[in-house]
N, C-alpha and C positions, 0 to 999 in steps of 0.2 A: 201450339203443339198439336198438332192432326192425328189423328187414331185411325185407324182399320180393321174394323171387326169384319171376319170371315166366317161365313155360317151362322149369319147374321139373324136367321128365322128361329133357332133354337131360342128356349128361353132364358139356360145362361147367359147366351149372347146378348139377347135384349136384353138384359138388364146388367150388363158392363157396357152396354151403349149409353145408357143412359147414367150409369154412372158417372163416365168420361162426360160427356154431354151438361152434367151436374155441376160438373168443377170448370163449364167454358171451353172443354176443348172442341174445335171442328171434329167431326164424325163421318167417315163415310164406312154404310152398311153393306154389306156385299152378299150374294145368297144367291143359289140358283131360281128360286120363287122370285122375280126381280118386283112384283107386283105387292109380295109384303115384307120386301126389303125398302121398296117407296113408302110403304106405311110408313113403317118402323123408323124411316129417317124423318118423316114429316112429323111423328111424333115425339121425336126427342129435339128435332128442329122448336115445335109447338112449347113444350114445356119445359124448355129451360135457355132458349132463346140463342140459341148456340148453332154455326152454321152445319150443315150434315147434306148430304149426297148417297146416292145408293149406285147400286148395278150387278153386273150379272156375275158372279163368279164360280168355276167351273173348276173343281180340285184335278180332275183329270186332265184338261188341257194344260198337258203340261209348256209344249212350242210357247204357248201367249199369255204363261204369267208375267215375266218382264215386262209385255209391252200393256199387260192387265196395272201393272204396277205404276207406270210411266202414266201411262192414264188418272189414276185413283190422285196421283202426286198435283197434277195437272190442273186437276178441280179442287182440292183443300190444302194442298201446299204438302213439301216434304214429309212424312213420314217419320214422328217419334216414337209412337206406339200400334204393334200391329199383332192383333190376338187372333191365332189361330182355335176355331172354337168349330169346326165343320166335325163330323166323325158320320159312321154310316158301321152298325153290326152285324149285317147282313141276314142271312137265314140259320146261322150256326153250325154246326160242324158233319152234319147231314146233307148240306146242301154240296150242288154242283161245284168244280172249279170255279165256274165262271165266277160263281158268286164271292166264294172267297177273292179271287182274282180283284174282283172291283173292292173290295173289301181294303184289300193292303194296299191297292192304288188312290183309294180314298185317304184314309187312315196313315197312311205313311210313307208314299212318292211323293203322292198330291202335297202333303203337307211340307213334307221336305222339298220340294220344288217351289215354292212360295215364298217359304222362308228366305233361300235363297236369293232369290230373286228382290225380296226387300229388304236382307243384311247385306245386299253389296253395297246400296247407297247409304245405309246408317255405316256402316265401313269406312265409308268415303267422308262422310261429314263429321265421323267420330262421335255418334251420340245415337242414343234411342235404344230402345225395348223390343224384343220378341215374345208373346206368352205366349206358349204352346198346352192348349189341355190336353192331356194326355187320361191315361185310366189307371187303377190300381189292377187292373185287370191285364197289364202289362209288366207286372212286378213276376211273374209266374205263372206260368201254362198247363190251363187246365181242360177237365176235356171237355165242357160243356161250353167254351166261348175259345178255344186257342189260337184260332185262324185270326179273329179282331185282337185278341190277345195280344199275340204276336207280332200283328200292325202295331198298334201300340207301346209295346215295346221297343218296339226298333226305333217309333219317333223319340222314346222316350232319350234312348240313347244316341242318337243323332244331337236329341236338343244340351244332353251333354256334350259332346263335341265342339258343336256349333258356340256354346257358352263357353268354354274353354279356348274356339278360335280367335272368337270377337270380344273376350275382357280387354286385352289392352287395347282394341279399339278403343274402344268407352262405350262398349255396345252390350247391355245388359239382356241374358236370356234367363226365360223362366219357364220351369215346368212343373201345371199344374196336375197332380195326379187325382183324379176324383175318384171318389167311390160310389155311394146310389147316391143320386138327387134324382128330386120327381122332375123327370121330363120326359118327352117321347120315346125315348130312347130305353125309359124304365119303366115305361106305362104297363100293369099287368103283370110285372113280376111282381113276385112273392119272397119278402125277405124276413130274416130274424131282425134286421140290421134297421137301425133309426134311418129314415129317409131324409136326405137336408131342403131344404127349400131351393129355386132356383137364387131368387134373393139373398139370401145369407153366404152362398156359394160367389155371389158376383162381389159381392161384400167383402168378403175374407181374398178373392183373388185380386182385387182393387188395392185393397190395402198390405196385401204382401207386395205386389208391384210398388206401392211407394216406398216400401221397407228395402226394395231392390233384394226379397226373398232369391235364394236359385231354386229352390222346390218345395211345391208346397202339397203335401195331401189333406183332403179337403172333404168329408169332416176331419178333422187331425186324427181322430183314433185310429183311422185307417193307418197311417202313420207303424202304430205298435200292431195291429191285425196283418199287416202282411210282414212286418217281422219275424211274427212267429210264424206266419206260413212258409215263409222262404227259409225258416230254420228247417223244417220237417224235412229228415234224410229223403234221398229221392227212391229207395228201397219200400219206405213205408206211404213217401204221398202215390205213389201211382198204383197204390192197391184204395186211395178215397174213392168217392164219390162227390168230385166237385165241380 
């Protein structure tokens, strides 16, 4: 059973690589950094003796995911499991178009173009997995992140769809929604909120994947935290400050 982790340089990512890797399955890492995407394969290659591959992968080109896909299949065989873990927050909600621009084409073309591209073949063979990490930061638009926000949202609801297309495949999708875990991406903020480890997070998305979870938020209390945000009338949340 062959794995595809995408966004392979984050540290969630590394450590669902190594996860898979743990339990024997081939690995290939994909990451635009292709130089510690070879790390990262040679290290989960090294310590748990399990074949693994890397390469370049490029959320925006969207033309050459298929044949990114044909590729990756090429060198570890068919595709069971393929975790989309790339994201990009940009500069926030001050910044230029552009920047949003590459923001939602990061966050949620890119991602939906991918997926694509490798549920046709689990479609085809009738079997395999899609995780898509998504954010809780998608669950409702706020004004200090809405443009990633937003991306994220949309994958979130895509990866409904898409789960809903591909059940009677036998094509199981997941969507993981996080909230803070320490990694680049939360390095420097300031929160009230418990920070999860990247390991506990690859942990918990591992084993919802063999539970064949459809969504997991991740720490769970986020779970009941954006409950009650997305309760708050839209009268009184767009006078917060969030």
């Amino acid at each position: 059973m062959s794995v595809l982790v995408l966004g392979a340089t984050s540290r969630i990512a590394q450590q669902i690589a190594h996860r898979f890797g743990a339990a024997g399955h081939p690995v290939f890492v994909a990451a635009r950094d292709t130089e510690e995407a070879a790390r990262i394969a040679a290290d989960v290659a090294v310590r748990h003796q399990t074949k693994t591959a890397s390469g370049l992968f490029d959320a925006r080109d969207f033309e050459g995911h298929p044949a990114f896909v044909a590729d990756v299949e090429a060198q570890v065989g068919d595709l069971e499991v393929v975790v989309i873990a790339f994201g990009d927050m940009g500069g926030g909600p001050e910044a230029d178009f552009a920047d949003a621009h590459k923001v939602i084409d990061v966050n949620f073309t890119g991602a939906a173009s991918i997926a694509e591209a490798c549920a046709a073949g689990m479609a085809e063979r009738g079997r395999g997995a899609i995780i898509g990490i998504s954010s809780v930061a998608g669950d409702r638009g706020r004004q200090s992140n809405y443009v990633y926000g937003s991306a994220k949202g949309a994958f979130t609801l895509y990866l409904q769809g898409l789960r809903n297309r591909l059940f009677k495949a036998g094509v199981h999708v997941m969507t993981v929604k996080l909230g803070f875990v320490d990694t680049r991406m939360t390095f420097g903020m300031e929160t009230g909120i418990p920070v999860a480890s990247p390991e506990a997070a690859s942990q918990a998305i591992y084993d919802a994947w063999r539970r064949r979870e459809d969504t997991l938020y991740y720490p769970r209390f986020w779970g009941g935290i954006m409950g009650v945000i997305k309760a708050i009338p839209e009268r009184v949340f767009k006078r917060l400050s969030l």
